[in-house]
PASE-328913 format. One record per residue (C-alpha): x, y, z; residue in one letter. Coordinates in steps of 0.1 Angstrom, whole numbers, plus 5000, padded with zeros to 4 digits. Example, Ala and Ser with C-alpha at 12.3 -4.5 7.8 and 13.67 -1.06 7.14 Angstrom:
// PASE-328913
<rec px="5123" py="4955" pz="5078" resn="a"/>
<rec px="5137" py="4989" pz="5071" resn="s"/>
***
This chain:
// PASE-328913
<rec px="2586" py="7794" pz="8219" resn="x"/>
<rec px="2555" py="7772" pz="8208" resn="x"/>
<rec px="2554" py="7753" pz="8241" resn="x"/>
<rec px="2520" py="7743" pz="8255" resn="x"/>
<rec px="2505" py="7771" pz="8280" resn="x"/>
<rec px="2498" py="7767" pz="8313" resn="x"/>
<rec px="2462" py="7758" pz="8325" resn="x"/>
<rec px="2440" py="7793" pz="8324" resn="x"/>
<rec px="2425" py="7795" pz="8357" resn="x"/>
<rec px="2394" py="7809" pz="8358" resn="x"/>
<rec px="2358" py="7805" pz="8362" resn="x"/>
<rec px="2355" py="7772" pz="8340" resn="x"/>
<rec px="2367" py="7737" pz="8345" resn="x"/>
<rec px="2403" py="7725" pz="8342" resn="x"/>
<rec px="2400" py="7714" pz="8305" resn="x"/>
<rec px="2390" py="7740" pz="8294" resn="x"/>
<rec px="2415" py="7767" pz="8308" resn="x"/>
<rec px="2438" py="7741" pz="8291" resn="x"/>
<rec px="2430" py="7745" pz="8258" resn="x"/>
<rec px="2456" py="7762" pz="8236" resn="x"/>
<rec px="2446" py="7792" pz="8214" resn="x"/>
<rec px="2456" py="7797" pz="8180" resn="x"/>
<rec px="2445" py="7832" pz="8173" resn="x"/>
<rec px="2438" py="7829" pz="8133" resn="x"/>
<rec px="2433" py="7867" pz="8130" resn="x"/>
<rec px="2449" py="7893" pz="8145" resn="x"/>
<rec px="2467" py="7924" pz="8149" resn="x"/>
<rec px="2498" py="7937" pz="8163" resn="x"/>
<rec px="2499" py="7962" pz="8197" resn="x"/>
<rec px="2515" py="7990" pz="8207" resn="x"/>
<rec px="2548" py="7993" pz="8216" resn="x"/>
<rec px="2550" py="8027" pz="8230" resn="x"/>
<rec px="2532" py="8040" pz="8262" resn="x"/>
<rec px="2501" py="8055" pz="8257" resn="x"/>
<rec px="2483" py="8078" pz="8273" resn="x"/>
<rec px="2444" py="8081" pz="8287" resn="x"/>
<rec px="2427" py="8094" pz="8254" resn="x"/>
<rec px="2456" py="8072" pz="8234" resn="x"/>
<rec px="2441" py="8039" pz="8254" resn="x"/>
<rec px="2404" py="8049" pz="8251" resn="x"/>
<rec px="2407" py="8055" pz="8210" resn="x"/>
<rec px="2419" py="8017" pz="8211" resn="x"/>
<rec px="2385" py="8007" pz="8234" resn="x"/>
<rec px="2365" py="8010" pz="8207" resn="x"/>
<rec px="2358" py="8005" pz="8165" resn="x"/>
<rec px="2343" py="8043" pz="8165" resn="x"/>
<rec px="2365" py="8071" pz="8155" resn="x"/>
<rec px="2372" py="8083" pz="8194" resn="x"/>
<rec px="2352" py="8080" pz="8224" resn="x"/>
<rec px="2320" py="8106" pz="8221" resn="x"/>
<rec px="2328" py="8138" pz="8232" resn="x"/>
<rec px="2328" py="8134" pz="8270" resn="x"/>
<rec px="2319" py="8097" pz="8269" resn="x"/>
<rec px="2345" py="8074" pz="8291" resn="x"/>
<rec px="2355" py="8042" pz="8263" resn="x"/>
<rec px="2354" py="8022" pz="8298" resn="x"/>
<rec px="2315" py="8027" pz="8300" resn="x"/>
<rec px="2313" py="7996" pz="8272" resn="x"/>
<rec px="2312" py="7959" pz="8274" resn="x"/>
<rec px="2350" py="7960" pz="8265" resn="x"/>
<rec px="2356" py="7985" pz="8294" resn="x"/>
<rec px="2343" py="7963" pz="8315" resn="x"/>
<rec px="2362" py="7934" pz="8306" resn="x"/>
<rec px="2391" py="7950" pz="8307" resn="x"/>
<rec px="2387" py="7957" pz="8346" resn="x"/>
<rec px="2373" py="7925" pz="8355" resn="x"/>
<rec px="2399" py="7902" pz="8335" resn="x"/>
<rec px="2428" py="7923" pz="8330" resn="x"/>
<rec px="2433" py="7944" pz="8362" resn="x"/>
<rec px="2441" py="7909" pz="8385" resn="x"/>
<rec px="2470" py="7903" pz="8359" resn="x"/>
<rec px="2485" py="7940" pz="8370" resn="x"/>
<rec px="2481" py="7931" pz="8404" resn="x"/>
<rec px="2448" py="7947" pz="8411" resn="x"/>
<rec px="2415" py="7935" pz="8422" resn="x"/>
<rec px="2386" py="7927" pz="8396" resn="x"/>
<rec px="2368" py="7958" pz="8385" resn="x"/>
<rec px="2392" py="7983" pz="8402" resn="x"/>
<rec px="2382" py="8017" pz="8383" resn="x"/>
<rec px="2393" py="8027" pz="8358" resn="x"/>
<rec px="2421" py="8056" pz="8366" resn="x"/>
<rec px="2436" py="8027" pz="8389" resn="x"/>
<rec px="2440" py="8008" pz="8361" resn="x"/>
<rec px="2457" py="8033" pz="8336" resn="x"/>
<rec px="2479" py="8045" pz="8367" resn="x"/>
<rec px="2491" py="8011" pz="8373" resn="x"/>
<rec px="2495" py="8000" pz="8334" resn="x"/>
<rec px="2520" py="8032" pz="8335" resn="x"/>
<rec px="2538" py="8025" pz="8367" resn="x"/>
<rec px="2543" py="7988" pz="8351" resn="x"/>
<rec px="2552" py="8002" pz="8315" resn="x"/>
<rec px="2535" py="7986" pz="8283" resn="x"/>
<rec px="2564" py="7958" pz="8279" resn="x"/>
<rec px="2560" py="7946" pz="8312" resn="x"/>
<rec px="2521" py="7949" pz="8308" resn="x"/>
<rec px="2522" py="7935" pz="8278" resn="x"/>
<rec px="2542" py="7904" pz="8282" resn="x"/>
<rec px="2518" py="7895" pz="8311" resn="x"/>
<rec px="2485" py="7897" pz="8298" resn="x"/>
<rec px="2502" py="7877" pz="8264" resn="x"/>
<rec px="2506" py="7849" pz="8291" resn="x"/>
<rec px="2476" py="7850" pz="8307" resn="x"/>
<rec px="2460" py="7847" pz="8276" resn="x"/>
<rec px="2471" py="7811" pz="8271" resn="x"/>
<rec px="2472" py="7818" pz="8235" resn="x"/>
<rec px="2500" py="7793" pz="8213" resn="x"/>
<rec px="2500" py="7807" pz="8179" resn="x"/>
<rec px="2491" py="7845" pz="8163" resn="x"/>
<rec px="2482" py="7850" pz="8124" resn="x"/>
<rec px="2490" py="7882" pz="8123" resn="x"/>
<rec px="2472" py="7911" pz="8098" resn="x"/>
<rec px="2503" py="7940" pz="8100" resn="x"/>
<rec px="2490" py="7954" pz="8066" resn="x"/>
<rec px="2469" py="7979" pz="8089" resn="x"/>
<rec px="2487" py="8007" pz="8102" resn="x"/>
<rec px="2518" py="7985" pz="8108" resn="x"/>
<rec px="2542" py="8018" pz="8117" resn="x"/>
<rec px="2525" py="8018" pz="8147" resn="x"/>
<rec px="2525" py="7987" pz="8158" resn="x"/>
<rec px="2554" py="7962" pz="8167" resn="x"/>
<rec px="2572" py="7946" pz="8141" resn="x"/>
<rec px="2563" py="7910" pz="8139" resn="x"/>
<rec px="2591" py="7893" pz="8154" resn="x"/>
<rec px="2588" py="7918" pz="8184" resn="x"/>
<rec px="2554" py="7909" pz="8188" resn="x"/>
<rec px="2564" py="7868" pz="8187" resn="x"/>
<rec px="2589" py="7880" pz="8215" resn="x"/>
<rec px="2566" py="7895" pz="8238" resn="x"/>
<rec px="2539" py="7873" pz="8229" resn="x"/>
<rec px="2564" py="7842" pz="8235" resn="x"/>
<rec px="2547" py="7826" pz="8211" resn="x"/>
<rec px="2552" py="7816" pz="8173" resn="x"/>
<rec px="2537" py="7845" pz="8149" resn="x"/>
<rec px="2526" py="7840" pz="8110" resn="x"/>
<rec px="2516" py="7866" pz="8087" resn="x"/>
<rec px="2484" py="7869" pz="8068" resn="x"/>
<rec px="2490" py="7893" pz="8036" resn="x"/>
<rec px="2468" py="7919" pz="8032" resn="x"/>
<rec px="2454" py="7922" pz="7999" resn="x"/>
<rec px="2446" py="7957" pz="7991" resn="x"/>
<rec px="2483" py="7969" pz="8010" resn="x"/>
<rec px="2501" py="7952" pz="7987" resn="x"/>
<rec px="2480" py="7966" pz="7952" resn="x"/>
<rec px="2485" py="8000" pz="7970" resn="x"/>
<rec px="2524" py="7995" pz="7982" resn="x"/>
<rec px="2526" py="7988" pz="7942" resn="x"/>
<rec px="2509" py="8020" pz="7930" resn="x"/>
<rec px="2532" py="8041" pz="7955" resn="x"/>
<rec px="2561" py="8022" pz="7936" resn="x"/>
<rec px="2555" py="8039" pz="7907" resn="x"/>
<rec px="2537" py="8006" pz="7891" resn="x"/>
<rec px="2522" py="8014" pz="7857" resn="x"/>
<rec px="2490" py="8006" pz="7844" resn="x"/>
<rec px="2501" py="7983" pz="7818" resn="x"/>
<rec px="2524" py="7963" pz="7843" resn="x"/>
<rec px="2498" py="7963" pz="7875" resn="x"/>
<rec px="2476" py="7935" pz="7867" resn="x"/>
<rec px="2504" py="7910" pz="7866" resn="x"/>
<rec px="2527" py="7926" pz="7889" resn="x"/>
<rec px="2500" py="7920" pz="7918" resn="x"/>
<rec px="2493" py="7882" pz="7909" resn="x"/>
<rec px="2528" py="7881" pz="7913" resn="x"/>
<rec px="2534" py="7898" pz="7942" resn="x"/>
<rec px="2512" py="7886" pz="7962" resn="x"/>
<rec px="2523" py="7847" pz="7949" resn="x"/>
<rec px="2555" py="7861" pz="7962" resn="x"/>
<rec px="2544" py="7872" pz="7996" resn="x"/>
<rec px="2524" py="7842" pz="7996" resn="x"/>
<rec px="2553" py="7814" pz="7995" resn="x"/>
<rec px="2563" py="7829" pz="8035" resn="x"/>
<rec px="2528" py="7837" pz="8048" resn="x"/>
<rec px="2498" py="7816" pz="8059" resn="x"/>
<rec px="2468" py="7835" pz="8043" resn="x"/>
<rec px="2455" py="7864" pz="8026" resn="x"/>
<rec px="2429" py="7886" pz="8038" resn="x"/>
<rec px="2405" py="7911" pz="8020" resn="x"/>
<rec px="2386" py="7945" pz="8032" resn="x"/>
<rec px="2368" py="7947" pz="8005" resn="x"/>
<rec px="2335" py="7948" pz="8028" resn="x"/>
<rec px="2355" py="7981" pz="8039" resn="x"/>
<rec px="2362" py="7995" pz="8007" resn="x"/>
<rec px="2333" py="7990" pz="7986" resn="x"/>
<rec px="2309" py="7959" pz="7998" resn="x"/>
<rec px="2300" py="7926" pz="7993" resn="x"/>
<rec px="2274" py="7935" pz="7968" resn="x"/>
<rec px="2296" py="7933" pz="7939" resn="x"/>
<rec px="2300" py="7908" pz="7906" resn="x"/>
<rec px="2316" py="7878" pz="7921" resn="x"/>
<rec px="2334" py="7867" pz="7888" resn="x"/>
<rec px="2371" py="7871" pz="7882" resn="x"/>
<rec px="2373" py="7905" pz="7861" resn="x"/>
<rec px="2386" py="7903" pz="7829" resn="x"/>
<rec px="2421" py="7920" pz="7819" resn="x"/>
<rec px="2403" py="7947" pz="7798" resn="x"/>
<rec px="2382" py="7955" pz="7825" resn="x"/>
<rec px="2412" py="7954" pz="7850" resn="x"/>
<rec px="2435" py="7979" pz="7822" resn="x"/>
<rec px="2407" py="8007" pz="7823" resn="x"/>
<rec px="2403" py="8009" pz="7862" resn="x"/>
<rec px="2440" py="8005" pz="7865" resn="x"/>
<rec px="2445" py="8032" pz="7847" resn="x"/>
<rec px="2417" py="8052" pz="7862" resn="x"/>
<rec px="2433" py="8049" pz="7899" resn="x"/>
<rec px="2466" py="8051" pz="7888" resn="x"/>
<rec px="2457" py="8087" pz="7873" resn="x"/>
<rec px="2432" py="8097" pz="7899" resn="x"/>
<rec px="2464" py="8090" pz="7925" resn="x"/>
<rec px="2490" py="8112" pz="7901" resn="x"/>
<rec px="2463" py="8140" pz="7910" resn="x"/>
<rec px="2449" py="8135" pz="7943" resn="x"/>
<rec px="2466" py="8114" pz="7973" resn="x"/>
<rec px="2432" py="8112" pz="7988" resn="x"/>
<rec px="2427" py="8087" pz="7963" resn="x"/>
<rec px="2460" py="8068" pz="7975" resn="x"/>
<rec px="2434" py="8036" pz="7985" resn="x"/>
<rec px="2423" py="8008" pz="7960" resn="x"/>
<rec px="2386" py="8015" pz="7961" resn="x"/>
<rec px="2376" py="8005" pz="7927" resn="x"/>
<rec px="2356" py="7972" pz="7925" resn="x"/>
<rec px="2374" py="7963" pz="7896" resn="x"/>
<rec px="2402" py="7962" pz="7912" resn="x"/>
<rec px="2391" py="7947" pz="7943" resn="x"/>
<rec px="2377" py="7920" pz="7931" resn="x"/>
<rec px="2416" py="7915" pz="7911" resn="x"/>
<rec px="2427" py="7914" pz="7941" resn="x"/>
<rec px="2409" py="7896" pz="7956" resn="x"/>
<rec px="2410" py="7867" pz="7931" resn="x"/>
<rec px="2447" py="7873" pz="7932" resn="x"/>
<rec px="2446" py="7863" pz="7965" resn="x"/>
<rec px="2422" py="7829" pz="7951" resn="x"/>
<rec px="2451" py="7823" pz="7930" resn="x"/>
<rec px="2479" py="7822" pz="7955" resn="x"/>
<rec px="2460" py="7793" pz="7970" resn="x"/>
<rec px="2462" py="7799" pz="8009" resn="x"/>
<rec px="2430" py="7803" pz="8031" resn="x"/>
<rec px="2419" py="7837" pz="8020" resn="x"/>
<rec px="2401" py="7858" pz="8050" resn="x"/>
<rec px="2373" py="7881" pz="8044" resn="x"/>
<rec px="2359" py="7909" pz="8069" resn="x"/>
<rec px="2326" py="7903" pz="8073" resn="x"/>
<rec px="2302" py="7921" pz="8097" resn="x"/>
<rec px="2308" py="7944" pz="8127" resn="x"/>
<rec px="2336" py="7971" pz="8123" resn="x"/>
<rec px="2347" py="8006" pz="8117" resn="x"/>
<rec px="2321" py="8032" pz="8105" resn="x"/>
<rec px="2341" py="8030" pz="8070" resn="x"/>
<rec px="2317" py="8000" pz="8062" resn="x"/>
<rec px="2283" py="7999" pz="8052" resn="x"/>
<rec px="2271" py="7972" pz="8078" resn="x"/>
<rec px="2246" py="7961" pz="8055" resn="x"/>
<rec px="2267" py="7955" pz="8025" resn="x"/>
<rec px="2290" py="7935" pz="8052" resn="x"/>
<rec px="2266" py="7911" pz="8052" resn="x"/>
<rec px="2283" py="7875" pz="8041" resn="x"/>
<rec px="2249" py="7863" pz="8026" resn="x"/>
<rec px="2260" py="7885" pz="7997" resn="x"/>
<rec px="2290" py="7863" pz="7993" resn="x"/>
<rec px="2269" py="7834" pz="7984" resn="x"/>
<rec px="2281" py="7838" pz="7945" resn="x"/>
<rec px="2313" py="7844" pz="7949" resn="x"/>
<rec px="2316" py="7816" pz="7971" resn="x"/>
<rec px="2300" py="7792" pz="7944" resn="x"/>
<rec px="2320" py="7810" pz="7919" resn="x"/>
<rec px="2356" py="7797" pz="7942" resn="x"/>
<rec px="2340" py="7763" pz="7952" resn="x"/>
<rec px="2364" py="7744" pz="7928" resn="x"/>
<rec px="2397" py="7769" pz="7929" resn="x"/>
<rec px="2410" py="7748" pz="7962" resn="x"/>
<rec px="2408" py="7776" pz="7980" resn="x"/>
<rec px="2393" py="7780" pz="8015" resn="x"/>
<rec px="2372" py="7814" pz="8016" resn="x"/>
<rec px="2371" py="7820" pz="8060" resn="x"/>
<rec px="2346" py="7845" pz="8073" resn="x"/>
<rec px="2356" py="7867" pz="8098" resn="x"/>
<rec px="2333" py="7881" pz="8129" resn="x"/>
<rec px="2304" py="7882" pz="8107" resn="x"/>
<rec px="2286" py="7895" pz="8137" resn="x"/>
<rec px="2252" py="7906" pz="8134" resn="x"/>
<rec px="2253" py="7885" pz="8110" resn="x"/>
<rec px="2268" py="7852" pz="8121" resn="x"/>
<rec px="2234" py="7828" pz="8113" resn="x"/>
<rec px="2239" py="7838" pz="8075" resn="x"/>
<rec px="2280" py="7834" pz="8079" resn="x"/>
<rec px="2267" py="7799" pz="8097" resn="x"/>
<rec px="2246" py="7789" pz="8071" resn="x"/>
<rec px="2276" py="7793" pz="8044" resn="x"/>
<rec px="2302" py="7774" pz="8065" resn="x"/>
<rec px="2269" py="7747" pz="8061" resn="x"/>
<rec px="2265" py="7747" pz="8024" resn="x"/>
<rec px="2295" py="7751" pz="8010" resn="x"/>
<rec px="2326" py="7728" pz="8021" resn="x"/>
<rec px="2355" py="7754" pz="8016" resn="x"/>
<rec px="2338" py="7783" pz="8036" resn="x"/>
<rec px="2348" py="7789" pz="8073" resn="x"/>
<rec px="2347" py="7811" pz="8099" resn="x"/>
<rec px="2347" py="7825" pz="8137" resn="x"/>
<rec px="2332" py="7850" pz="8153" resn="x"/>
<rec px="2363" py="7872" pz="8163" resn="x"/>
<rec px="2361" py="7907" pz="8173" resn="x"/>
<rec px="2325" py="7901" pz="8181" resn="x"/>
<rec px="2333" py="7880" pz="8214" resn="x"/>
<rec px="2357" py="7908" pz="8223" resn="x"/>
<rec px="2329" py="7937" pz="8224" resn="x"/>
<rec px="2294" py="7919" pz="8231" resn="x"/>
<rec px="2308" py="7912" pz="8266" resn="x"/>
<rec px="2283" py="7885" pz="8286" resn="x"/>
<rec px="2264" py="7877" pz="8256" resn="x"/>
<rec px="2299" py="7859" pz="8242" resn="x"/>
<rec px="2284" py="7825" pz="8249" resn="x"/>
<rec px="2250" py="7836" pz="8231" resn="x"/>
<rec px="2266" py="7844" pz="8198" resn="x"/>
<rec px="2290" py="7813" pz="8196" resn="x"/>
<rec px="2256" py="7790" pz="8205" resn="x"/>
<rec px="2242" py="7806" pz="8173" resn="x"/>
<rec px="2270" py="7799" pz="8150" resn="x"/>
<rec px="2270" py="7762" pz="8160" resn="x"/>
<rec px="2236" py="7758" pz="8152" resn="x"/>
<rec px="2242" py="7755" pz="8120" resn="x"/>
<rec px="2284" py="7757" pz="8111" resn="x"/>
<rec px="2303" py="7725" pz="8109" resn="x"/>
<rec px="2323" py="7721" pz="8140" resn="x"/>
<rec px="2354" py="7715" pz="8119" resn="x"/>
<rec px="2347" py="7752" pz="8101" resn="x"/>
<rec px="2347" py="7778" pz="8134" resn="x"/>
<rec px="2377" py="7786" pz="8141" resn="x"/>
<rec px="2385" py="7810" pz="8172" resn="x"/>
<rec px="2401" py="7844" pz="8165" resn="x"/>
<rec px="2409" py="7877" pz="8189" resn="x"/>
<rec px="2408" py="7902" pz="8159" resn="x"/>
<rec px="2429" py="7921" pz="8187" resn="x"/>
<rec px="2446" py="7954" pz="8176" resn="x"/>
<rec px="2468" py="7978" pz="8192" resn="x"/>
<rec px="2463" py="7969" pz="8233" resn="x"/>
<rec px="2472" py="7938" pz="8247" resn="x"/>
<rec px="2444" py="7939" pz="8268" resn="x"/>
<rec px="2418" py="7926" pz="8241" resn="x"/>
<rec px="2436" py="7896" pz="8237" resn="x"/>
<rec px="2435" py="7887" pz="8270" resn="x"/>
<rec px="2398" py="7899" pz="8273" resn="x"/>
<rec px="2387" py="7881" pz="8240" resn="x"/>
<rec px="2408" py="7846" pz="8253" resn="x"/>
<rec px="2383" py="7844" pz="8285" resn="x"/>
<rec px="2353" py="7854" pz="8268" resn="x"/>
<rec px="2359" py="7826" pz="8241" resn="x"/>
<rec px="2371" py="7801" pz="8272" resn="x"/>
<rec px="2342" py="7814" pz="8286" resn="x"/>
<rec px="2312" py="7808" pz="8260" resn="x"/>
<rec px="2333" py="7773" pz="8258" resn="x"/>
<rec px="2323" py="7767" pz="8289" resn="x"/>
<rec px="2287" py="7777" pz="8285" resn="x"/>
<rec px="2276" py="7760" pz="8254" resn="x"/>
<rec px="2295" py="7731" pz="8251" resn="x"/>
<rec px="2296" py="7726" pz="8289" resn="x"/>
<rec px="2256" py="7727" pz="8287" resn="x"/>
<rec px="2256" py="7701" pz="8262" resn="x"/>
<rec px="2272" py="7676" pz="8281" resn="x"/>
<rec px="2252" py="7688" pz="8312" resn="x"/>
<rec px="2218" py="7684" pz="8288" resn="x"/>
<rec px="2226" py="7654" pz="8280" resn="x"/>
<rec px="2231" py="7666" pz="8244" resn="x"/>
<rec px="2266" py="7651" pz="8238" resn="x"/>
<rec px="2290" py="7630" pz="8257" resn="x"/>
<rec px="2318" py="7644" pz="8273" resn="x"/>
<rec px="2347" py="7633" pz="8247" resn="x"/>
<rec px="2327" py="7647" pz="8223" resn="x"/>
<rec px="2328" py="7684" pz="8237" resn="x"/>
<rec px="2361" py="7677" pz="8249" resn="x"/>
<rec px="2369" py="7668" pz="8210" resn="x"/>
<rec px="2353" py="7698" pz="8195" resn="x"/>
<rec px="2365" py="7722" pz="8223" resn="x"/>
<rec px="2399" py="7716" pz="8207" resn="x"/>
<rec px="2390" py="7714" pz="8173" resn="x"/>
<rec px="2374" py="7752" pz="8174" resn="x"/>
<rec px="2405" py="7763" pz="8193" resn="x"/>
<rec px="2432" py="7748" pz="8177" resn="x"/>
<rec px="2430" py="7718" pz="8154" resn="x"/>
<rec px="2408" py="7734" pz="8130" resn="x"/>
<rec px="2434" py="7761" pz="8124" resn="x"/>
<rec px="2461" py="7741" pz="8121" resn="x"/>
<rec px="2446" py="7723" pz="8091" resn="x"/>
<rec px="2432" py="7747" pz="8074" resn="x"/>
<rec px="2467" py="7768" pz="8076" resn="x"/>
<rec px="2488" py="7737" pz="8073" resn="x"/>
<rec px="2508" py="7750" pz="8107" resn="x"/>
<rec px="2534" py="7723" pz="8119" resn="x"/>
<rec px="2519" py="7703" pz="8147" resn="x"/>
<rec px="2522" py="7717" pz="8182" resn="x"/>
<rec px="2553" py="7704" pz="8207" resn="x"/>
***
């Protein structure tokens, strides 16, 4: 595993298809067959389809049939019920290991702290994926893995730092939902340990009564976590933008990060922005200001279809080339990582192909940042070894 990919054919030039992908956030997939409704709930961030919607009537659906059916032996855009009937004749490992490989992708760091049961394990996915997988630990899994051990109140503040310093020493990164669970628009500071002991103790006893409250929600205790994860010193990853309906897209916003990222901008610790969609020009501007900030625009690529190349121009109007880093944020079906590879290989091709075309930079120079956004700005940010 870790060996260079194969040139990507497809509709760009040679150097690009070459580029290897290191996929700097991402999920698992499936490992069991799925049905029709089971695949559709995967097509999209919603809930489920609308009630007599088909998830295939999307940007997403359509990528899926133009990129993914060739790779099962079908022609480019072949409908829909072809395609499920064929991903079933095939079965999901076959399926799977294909479109891995056609993704070109080199290296996954890998989120399992969302609904992991379901998902391959992570040296499964590495073997189907043929390629070398790291974990990014999930901050708020770990505080609640704690509570459901039977943590106390007195003992959870420090049991966290040091768990996730634990977790830490064989992962790559940490990554926070707080955008999910509360919002951005919270008091960037580190919390103090009184103020940590009273919401400790408030969960903790909320959970002995109710297992709705099972989930760290408090933002007390997300931001503890979330400096936790400071602490630990790897790259710590932050949701940012377009997701599930659990957010408040507006409090997603990462202009409301600005003080927490001035309040990190000495810790050593890189704070990366992820998706950020609608709101990639603000995510953009941060990467700009402040050195440790970076991000991509995962996820977003993946559902905005043709307009792919639109949003990544945007973010390079302002970000650092050496801060955008490129990112699936696939989850669950093989198929969005193939789908988000091309679209990213595609808007490549666009914007930094046009460049050169304009006359606005010479050819080594996009050939130079092509790889940096795809690979060499991951590498050094998560200290991975140097590729083969």
């Amino acid at each position: 595993m870790g060996a260079a990919p194969a040139a990507v054919p497809g509709p760009w030039p040679e150097w690009v298809g070459a580029l290897r992908l290191i996929d700097h956030h991402c999920h698992s997939v499936v490992g069991a067959a799925l049905d029709p409704a089971g695949f559709g709930a995967l097509l999209t961030e919603a809930p489920a389809p609308a009630p007599g919607a088909d998830p295939f009537d999307s940007a997403v659906g359509l990528a899926v049939r133009r990129e993914c059916a060739p790779v099962l032996d079908l022609p480019a855009h072949a409908p829909a019920a072809d395609y499920l009937a064929r991903r079933a004749e095939l079965g999901v490992a076959e399926v799977t290991r294909r479109l891995f490989a056609a993704s070109g992708t080199a290296r996954l760091l890998v989120d399992h702290g969302y609904r992991g049961d379901d998902l391959l394990g992570l040296d499964e996915l590495a073997s189907v994926a043929a390629a070398p997988v790291d974990e990014v630990v999930r901050l708020e899994a770990v505080a609640e893995q704690l509570a459901d051990a039977g943590v106390s109140a007195e003992d959870y503040p420090d049991a966290l730092a040091t768990e996730v310093h634990r977790r830490a020493e064989s992962a790559v990164g940490c990554k926070s939902i707080l955008a999910y669970r509360y919002g951005f628009d919270v008091d960037p500071s580190r919390p103090s340990p009184a103020q940590v002991g009273v919401a400790t103790d408030r969960w903790l006893t909320q959970r002995a009564r109710d297992r709705a409250a099972r989930r760290i929600a408090d933002p007390v205790l997300l931001r503890h976590a979330l400096w936790c994860g400071v602490d630990a010193g790897l790259p710590v990853q932050l949701h940012t933008g377009f997701g599930d309906p659990e957010e408040d897209l507006h409090r997603a916003n990462p202009a409301l990060l600005a003080g927490f990222c001035r309040a990190t901008e000495d810790t050593g610790t890189a704070i990366v922005l992820l998706h950020c969609y609608p709101y990639h020009r603000e995510a953009a501007w941060l990467a700009h200001c402040f050195r440790h900030v970076y991000l991509d625009v995962g996820l977003a690529t993946t559902y905005v279809g043709y307009r792919a190349s639109a949003v990544l121009a945007e973010v390079l109007e302002l970000a650092p080339f050496g801060k955008v880093l490129y990112s699936s944020d696939a989850f669950g079906l093989p198929e969005l990582y193939l789908v988000a590879a091309r679209a990213f290989r595609r808007a490549v091709s666009e914007v930094l192909g046009g460049w050169q075309h304009s006359g606005e930079a010479a050819e080594a120079d996009v050939l130079r940042i092509a790889r940096m956004i795809s690979e060499e700005n991951a590498r050094r940010l998560y200290r991975l070894p140097v590729a083969a």
